[in-house]
Gaussian input, Z-matrix of N, CA and C with variables (Angstrom, degrees):
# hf/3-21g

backbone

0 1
 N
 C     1     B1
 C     2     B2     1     A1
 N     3     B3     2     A2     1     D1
 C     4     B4     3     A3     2     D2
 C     5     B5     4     A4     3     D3
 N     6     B6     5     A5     4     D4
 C     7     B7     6     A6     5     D5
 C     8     B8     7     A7     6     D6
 N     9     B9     8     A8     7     D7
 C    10    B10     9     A9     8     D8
 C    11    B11    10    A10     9     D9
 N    12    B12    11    A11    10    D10
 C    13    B13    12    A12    11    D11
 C    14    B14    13    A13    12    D12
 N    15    B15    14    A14    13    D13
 C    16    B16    15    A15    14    D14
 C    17    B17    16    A16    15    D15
 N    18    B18    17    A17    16    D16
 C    19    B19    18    A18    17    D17
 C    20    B20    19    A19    18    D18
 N    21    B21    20    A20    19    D19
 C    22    B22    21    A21    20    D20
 C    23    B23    22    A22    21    D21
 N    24    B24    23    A23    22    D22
 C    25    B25    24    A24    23    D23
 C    26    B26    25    A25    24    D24
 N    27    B27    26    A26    25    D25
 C    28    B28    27    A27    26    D26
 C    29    B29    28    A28    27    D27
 N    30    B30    29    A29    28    D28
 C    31    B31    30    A30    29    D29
 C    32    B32    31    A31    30    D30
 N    33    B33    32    A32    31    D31
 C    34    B34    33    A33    32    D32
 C    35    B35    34    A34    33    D33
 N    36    B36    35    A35    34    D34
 C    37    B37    36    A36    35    D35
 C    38    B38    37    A37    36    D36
 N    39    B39    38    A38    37    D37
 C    40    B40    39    A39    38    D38
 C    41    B41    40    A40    39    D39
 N    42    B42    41    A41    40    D40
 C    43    B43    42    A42    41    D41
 C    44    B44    43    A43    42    D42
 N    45    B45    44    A44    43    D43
 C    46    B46    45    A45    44    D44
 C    47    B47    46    A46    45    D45
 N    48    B48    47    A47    46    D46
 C    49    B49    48    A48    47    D47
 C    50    B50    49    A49    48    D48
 N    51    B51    50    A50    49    D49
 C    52    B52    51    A51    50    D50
 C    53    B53    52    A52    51    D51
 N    54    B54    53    A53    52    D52
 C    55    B55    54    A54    53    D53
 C    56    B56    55    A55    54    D54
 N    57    B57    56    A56    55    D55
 C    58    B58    57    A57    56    D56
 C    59    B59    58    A58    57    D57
 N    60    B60    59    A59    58    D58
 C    61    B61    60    A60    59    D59
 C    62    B62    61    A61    60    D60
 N    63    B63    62    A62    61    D61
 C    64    B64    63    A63    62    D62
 C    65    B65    64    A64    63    D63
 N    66    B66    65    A65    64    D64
 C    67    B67    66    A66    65    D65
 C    68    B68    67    A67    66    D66
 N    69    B69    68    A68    67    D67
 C    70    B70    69    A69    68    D68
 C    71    B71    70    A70    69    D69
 N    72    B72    71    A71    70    D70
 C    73    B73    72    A72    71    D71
 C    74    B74    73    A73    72    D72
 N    75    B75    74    A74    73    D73
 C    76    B76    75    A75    74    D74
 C    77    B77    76    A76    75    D75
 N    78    B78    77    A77    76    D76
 C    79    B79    78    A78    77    D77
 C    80    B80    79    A79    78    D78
 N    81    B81    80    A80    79    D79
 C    82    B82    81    A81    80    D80
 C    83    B83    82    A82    81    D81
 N    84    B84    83    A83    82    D82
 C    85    B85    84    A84    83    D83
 C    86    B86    85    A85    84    D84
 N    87    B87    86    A86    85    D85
 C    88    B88    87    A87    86    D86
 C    89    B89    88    A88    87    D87
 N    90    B90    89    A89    88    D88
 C    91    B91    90    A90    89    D89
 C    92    B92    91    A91    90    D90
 N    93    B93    92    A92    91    D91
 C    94    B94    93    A93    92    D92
 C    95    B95    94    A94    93    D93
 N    96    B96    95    A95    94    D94
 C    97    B97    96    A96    95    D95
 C    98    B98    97    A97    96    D96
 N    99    B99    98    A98    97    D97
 C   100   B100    99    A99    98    D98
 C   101   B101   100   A100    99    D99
 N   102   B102   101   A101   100   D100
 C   103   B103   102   A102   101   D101
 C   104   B104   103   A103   102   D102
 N   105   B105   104   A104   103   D103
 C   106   B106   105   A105   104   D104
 C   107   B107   106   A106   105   D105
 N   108   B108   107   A107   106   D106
 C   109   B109   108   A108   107   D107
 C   110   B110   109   A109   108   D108
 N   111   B111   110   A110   109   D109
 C   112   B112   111   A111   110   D110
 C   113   B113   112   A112   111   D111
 N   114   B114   113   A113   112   D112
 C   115   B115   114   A114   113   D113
 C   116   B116   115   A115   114   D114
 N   117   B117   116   A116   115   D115
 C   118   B118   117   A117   116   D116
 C   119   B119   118   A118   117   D117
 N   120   B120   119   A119   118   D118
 C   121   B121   120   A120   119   D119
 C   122   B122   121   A121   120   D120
 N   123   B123   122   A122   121   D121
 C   124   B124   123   A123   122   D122
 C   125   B125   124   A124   123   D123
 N   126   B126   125   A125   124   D124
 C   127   B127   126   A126   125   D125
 C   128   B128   127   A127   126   D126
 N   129   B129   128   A128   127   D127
 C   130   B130   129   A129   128   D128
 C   131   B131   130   A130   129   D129
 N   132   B132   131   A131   130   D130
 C   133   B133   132   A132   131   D131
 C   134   B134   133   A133   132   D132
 N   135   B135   134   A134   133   D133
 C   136   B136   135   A135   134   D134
 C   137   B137   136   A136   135   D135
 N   138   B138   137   A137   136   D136
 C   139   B139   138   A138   137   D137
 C   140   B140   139   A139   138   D138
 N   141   B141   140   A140   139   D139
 C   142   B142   141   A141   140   D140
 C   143   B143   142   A142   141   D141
 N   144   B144   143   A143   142   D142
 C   145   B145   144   A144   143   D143
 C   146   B146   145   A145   144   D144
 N   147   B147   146   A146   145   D145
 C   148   B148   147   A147   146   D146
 C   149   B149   148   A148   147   D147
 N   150   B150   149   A149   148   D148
 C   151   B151   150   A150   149   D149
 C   152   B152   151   A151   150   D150
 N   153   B153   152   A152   151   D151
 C   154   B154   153   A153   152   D152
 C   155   B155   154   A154   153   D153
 N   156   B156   155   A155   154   D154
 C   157   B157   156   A156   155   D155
 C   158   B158   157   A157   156   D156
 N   159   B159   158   A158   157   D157
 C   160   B160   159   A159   158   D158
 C   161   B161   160   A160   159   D159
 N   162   B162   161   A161   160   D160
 C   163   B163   162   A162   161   D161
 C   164   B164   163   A163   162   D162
 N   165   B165   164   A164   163   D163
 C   166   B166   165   A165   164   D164
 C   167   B167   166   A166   165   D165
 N   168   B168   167   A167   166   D166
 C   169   B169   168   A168   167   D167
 C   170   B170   169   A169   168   D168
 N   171   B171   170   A170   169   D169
 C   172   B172   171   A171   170   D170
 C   173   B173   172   A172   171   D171
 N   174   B174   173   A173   172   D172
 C   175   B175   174   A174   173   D173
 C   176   B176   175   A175   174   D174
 N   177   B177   176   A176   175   D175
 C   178   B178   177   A177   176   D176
 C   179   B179   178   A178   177   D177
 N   180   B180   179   A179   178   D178
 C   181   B181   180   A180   179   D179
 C   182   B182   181   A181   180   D180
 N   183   B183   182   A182   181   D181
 C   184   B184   183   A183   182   D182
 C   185   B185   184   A184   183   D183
 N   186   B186   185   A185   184   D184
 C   187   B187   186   A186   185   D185
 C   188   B188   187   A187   186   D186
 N   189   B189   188   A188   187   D187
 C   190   B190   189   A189   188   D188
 C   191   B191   190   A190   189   D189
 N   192   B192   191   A191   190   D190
 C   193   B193   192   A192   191   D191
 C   194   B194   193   A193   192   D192
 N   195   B195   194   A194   193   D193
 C   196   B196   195   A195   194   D194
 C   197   B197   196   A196   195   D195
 N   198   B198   197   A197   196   D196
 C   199   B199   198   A198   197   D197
 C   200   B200   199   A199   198   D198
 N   201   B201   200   A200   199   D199
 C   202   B202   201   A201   200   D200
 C   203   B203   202   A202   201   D201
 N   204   B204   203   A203   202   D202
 C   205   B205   204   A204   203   D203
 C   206   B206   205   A205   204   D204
 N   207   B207   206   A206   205   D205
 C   208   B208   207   A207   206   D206
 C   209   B209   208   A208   207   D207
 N   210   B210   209   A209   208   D208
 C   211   B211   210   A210   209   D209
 C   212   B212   211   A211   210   D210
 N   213   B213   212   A212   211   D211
 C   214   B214   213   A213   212   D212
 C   215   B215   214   A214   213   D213
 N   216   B216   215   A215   214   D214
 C   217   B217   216   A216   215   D215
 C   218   B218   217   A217   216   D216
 N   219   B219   218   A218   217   D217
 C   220   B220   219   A219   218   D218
 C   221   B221   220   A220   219   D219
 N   222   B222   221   A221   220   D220
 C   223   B223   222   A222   221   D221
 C   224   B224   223   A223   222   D222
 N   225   B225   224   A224   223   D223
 C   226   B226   225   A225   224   D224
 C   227   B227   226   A226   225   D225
 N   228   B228   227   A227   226   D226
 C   229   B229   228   A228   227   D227
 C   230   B230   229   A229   228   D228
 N   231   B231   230   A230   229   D229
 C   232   B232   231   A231   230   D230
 C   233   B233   232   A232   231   D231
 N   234   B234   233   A233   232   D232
 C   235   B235   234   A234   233   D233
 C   236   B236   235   A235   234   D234
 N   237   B237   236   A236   235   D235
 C   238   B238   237   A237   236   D236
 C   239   B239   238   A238   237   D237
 N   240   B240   239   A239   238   D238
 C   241   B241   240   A240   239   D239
 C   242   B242   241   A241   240   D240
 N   243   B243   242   A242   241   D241
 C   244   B244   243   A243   242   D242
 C   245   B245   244   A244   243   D243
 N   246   B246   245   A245   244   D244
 C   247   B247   246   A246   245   D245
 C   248   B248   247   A247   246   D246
 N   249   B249   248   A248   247   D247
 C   250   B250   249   A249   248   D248
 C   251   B251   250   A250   249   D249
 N   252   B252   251   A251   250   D250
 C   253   B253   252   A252   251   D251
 C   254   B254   253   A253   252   D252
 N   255   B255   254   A254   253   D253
 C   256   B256   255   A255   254   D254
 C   257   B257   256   A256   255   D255
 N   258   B258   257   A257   256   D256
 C   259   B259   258   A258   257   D257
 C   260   B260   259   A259   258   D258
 N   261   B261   260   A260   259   D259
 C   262   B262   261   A261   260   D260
 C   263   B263   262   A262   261   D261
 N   264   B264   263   A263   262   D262
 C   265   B265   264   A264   263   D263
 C   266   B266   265   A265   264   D264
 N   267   B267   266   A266   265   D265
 C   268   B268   267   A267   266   D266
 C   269   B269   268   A268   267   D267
 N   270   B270   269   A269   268   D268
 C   271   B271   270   A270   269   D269
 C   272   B272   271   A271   270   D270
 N   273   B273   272   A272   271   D271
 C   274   B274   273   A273   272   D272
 C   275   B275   274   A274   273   D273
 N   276   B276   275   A275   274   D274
 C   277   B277   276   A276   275   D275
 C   278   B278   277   A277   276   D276
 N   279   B279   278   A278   277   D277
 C   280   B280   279   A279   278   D278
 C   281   B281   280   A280   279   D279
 N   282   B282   281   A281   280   D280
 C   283   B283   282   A282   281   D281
 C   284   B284   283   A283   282   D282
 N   285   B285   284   A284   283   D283
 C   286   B286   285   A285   284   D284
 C   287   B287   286   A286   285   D285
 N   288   B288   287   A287   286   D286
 C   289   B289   288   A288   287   D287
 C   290   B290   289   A289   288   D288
 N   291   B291   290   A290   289   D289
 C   292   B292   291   A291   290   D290
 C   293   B293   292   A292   291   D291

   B1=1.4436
   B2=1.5305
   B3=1.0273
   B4=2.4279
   B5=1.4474
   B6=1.0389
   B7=1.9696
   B8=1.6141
   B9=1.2043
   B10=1.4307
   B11=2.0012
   B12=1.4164
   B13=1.6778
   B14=1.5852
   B15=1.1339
   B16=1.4797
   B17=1.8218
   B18=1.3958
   B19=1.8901
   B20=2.0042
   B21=1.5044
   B22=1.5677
   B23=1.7317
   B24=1.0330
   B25=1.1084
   B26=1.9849
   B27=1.3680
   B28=1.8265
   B29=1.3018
   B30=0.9109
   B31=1.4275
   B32=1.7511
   B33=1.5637
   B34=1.7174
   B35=1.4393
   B36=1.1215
   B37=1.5129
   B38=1.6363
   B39=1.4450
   B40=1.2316
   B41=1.2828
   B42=1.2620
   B43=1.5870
   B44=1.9595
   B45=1.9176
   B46=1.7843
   B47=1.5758
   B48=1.6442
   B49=1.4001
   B50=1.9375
   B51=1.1978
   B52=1.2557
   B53=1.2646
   B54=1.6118
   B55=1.4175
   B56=1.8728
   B57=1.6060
   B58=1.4919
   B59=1.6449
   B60=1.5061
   B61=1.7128
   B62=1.5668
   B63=1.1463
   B64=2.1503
   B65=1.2089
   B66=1.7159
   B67=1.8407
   B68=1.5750
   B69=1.2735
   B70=1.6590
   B71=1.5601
   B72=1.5324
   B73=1.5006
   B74=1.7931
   B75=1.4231
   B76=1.3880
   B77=1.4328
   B78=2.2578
   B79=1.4873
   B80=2.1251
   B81=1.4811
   B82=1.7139
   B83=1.3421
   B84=1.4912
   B85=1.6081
   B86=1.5622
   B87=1.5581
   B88=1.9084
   B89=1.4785
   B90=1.7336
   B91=1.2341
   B92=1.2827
   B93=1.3530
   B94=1.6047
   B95=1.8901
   B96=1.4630
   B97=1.5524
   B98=1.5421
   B99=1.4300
   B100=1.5058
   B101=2.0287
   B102=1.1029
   B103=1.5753
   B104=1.3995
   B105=1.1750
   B106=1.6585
   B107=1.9771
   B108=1.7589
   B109=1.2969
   B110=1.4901
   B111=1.1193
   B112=1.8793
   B113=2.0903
   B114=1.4769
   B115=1.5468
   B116=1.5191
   B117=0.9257
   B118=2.1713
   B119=1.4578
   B120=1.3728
   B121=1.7245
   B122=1.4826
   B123=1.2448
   B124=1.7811
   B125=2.2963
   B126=1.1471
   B127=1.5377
   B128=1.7969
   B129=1.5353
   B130=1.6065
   B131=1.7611
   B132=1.5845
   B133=1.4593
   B134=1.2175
   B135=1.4415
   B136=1.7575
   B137=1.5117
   B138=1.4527
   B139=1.5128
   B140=2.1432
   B141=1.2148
   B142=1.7049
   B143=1.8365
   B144=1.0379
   B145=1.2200
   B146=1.7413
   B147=1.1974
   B148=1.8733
   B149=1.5538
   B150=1.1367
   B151=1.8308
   B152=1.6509
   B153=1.2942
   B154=2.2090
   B155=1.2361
   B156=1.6574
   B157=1.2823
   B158=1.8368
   B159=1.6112
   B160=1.1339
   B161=1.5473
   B162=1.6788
   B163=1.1815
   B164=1.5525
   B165=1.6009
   B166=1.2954
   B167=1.5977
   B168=1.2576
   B169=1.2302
   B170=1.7370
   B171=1.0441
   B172=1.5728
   B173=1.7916
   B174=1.4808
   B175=1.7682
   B176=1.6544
   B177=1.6010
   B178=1.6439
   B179=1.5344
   B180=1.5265
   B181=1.1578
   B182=1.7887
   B183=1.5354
   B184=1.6940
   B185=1.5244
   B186=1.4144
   B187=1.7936
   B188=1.6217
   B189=1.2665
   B190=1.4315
   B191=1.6493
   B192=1.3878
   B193=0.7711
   B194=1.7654
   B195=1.1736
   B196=1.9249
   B197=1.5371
   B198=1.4274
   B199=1.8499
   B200=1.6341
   B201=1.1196
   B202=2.0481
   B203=0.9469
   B204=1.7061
   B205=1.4791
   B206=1.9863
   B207=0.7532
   B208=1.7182
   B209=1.2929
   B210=1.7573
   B211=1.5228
   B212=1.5787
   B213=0.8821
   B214=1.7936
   B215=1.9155
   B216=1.2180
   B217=1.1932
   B218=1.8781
   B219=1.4951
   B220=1.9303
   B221=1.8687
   B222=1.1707
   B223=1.2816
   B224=1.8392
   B225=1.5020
   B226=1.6044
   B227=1.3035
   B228=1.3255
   B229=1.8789
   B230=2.1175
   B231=0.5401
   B232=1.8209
   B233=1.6768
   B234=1.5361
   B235=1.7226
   B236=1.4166
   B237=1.8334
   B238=1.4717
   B239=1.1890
   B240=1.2288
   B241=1.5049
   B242=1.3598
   B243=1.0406
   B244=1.8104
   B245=1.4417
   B246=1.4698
   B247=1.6752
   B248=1.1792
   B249=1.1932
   B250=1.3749
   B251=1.7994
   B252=1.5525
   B253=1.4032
   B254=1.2206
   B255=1.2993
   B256=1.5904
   B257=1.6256
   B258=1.4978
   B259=1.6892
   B260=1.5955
   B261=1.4410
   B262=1.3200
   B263=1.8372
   B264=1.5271
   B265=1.3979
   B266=1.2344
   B267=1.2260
   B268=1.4635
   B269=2.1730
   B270=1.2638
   B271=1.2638
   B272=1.4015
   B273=1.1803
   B274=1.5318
   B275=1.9351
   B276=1.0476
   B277=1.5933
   B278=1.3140
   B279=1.5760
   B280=1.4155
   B281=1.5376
   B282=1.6883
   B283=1.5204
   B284=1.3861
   B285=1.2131
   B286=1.7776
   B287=1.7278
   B288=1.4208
   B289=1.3181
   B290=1.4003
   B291=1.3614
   B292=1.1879
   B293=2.0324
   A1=108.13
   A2=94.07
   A3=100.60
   A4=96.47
   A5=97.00
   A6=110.41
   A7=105.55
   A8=113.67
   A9=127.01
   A10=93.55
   A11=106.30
   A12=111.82
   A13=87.74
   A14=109.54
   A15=125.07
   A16=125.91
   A17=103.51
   A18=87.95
   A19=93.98
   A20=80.99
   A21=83.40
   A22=112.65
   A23=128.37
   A24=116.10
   A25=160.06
   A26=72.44
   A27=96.74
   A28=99.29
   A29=150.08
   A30=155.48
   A31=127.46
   A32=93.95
   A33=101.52
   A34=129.10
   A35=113.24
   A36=125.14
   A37=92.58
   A38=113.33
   A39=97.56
   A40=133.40
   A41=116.26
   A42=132.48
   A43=93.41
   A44=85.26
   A45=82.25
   A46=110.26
   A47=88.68
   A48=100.74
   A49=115.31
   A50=144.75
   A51=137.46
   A52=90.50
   A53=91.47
   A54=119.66
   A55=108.70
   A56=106.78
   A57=114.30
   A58=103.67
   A59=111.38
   A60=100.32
   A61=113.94
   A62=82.83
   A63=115.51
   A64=81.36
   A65=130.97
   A66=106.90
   A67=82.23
   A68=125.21
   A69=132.13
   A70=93.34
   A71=107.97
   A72=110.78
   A73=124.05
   A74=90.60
   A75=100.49
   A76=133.94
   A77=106.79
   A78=99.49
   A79=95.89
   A80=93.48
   A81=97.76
   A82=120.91
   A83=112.81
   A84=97.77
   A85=87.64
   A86=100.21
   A87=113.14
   A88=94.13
   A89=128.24
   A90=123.07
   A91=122.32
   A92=118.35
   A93=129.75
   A94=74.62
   A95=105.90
   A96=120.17
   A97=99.40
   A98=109.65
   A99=118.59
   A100=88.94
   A101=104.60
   A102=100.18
   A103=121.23
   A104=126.13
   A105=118.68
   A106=79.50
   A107=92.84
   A108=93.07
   A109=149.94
   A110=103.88
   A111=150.73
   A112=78.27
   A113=83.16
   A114=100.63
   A115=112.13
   A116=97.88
   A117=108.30
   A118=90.17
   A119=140.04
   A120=132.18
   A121=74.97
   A122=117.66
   A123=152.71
   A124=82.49
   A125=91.29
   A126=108.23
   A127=113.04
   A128=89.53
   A129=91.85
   A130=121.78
   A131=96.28
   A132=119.95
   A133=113.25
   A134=107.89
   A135=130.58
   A136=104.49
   A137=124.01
   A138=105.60
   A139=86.01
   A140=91.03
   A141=84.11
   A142=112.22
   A143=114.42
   A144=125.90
   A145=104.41
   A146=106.46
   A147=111.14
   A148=107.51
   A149=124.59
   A150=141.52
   A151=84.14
   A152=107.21
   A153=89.78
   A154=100.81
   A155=132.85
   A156=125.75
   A157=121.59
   A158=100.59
   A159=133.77
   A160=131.22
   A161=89.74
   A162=123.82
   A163=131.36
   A164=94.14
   A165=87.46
   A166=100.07
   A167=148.75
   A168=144.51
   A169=97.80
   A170=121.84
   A171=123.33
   A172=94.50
   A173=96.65
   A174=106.80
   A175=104.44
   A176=89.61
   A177=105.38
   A178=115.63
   A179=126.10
   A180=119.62
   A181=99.15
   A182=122.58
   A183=112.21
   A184=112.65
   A185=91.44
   A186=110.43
   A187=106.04
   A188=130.66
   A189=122.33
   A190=96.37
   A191=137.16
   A192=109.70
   A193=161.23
   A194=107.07
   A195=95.34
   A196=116.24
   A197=110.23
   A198=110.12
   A199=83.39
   A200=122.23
   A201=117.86
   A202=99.77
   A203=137.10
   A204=132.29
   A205=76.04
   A206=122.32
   A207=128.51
   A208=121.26
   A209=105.82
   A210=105.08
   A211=117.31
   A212=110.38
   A213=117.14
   A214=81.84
   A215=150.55
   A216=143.36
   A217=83.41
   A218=91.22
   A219=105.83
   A220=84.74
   A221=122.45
   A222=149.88
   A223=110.39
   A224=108.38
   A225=112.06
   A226=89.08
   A227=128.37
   A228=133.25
   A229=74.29
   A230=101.90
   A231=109.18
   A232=105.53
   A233=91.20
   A234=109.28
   A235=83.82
   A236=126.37
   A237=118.56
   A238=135.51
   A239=121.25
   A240=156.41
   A241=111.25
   A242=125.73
   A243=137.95
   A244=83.52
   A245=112.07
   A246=129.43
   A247=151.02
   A248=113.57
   A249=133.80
   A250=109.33
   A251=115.47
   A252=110.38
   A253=117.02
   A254=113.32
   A255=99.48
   A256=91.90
   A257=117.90
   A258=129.62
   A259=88.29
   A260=101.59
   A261=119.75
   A262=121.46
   A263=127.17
   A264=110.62
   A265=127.93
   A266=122.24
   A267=127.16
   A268=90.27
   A269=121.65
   A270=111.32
   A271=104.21
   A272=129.39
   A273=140.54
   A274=105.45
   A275=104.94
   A276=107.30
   A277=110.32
   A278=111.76
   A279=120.60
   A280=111.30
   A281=116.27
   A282=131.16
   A283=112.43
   A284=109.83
   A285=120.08
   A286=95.26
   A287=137.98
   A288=140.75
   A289=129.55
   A290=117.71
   A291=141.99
   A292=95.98
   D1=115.31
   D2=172.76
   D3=-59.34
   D4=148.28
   D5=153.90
   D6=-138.13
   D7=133.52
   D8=-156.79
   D9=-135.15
   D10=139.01
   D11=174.76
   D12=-67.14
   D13=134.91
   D14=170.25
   D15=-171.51
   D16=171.04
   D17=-171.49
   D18=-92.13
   D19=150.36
   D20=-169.86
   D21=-84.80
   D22=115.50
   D23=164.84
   D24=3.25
   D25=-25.67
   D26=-159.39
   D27=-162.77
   D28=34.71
   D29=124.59
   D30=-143.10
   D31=0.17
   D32=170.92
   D33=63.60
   D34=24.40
   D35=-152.39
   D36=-120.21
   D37=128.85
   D38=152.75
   D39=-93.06
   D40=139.46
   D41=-155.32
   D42=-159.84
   D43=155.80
   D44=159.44
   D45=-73.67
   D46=156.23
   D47=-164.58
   D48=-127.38
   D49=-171.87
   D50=-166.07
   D51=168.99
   D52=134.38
   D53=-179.10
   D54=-65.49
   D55=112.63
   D56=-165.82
   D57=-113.15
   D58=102.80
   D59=171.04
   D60=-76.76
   D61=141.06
   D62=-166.45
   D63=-73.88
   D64=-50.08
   D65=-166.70
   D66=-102.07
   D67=150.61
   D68=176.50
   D69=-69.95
   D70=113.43
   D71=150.85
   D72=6.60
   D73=-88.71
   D74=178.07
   D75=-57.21
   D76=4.43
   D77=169.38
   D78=-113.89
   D79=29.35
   D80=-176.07
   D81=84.62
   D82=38.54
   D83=-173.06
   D84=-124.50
   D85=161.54
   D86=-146.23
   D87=-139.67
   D88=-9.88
   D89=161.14
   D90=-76.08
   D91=134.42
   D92=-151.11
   D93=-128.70
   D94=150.71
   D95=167.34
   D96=-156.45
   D97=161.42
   D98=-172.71
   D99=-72.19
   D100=147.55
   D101=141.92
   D102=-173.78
   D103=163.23
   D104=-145.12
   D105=-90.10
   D106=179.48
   D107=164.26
   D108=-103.90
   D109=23.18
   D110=-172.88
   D111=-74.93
   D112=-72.72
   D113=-149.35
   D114=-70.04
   D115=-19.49
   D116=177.52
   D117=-81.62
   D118=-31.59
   D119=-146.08
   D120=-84.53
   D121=-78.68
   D122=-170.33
   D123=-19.15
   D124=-66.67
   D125=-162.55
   D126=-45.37
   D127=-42.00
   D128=-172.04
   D129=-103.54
   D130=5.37
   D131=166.77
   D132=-67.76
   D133=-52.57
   D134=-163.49
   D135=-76.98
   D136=-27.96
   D137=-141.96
   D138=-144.66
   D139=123.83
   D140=167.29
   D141=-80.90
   D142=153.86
   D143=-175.38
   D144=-45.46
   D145=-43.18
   D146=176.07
   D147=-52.95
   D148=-48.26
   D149=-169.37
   D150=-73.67
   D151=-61.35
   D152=-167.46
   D153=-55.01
   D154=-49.12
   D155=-167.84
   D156=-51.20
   D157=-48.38
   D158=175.28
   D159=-36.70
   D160=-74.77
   D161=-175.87
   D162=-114.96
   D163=-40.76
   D164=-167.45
   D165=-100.04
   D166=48.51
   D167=-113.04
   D168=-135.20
   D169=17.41
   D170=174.70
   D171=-141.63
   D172=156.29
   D173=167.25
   D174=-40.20
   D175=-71.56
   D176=-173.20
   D177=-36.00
   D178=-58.05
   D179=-164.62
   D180=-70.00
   D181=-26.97
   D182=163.13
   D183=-28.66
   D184=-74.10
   D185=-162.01
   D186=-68.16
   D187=-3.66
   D188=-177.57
   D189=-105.28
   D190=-33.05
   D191=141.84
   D192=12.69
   D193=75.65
   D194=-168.27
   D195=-74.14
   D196=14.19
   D197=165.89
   D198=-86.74
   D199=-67.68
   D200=-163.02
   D201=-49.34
   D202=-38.63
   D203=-132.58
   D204=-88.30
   D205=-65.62
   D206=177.09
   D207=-38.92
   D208=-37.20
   D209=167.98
   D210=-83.91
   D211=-16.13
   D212=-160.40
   D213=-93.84
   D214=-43.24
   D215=-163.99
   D216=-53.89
   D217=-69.75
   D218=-161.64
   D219=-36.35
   D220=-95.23
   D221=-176.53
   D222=-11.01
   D223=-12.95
   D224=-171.05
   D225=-108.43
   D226=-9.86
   D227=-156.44
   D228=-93.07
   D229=-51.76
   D230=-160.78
   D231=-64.72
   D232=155.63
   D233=-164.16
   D234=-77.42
   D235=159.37
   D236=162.25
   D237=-82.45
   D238=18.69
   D239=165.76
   D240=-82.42
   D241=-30.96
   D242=-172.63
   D243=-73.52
   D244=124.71
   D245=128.31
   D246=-100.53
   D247=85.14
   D248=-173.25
   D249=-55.01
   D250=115.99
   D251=162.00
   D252=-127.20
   D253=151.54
   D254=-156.51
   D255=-139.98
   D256=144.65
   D257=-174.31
   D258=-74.51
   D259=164.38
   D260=161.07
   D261=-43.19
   D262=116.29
   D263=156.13
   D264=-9.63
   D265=140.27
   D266=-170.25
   D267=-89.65
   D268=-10.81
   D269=-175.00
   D270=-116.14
   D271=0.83
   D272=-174.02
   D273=-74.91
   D274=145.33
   D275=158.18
   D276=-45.87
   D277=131.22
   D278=167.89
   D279=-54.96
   D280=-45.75
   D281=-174.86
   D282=-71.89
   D283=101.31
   D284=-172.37
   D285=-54.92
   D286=-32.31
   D287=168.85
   D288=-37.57
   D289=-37.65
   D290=-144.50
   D291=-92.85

């Protein structure tokens, strides 16, 4: 995976960045967007691959979101150097597949 200095997608910050598909690969999605790695950790904590495919399946519906809208406040407080990684939801599917 490249990581290139670039503005991140979904939190606007420039940070290094890596090509992040909005639908997870493995449920067929072929849109690639810059996004730092704060915001991909944040992304795939919150949402099982079924919910991104589903639901959360455009930039826009990310950021309208009121789990992001709560993380992205914290996430604008922070230097763009800060990398935030975060374990799986404690209420999320154990099976990253699902």
């Amino acid at each position: 995976m490249v990581t290139e200095m670039n503005k991140c997608e979904f939190c606007g910050l420039p940070a290094l960045t890596r090509g992040h598909h909005v639908i997870p690969k493995s449920k067929g999605g072929n849109t690639i967007v810059p996004t730092c790695e704060t915001c991909e950790s944040f992304i795939h904590k919150t949402w099982t691959h079924n919910e991104l495919r589903d639901t959360y399946n455009s930039v826009e519906s990310i950021l309208e979101s009121p789990k992001f809208q709560s993380f992205l406040k914290w996430r604008k407080k922070q230097p763009p150097t800060v990398i935030f990684k975060s374990s799986r939801g404690k209420f999320r599917d154990k099976n990253k597949y699902h």
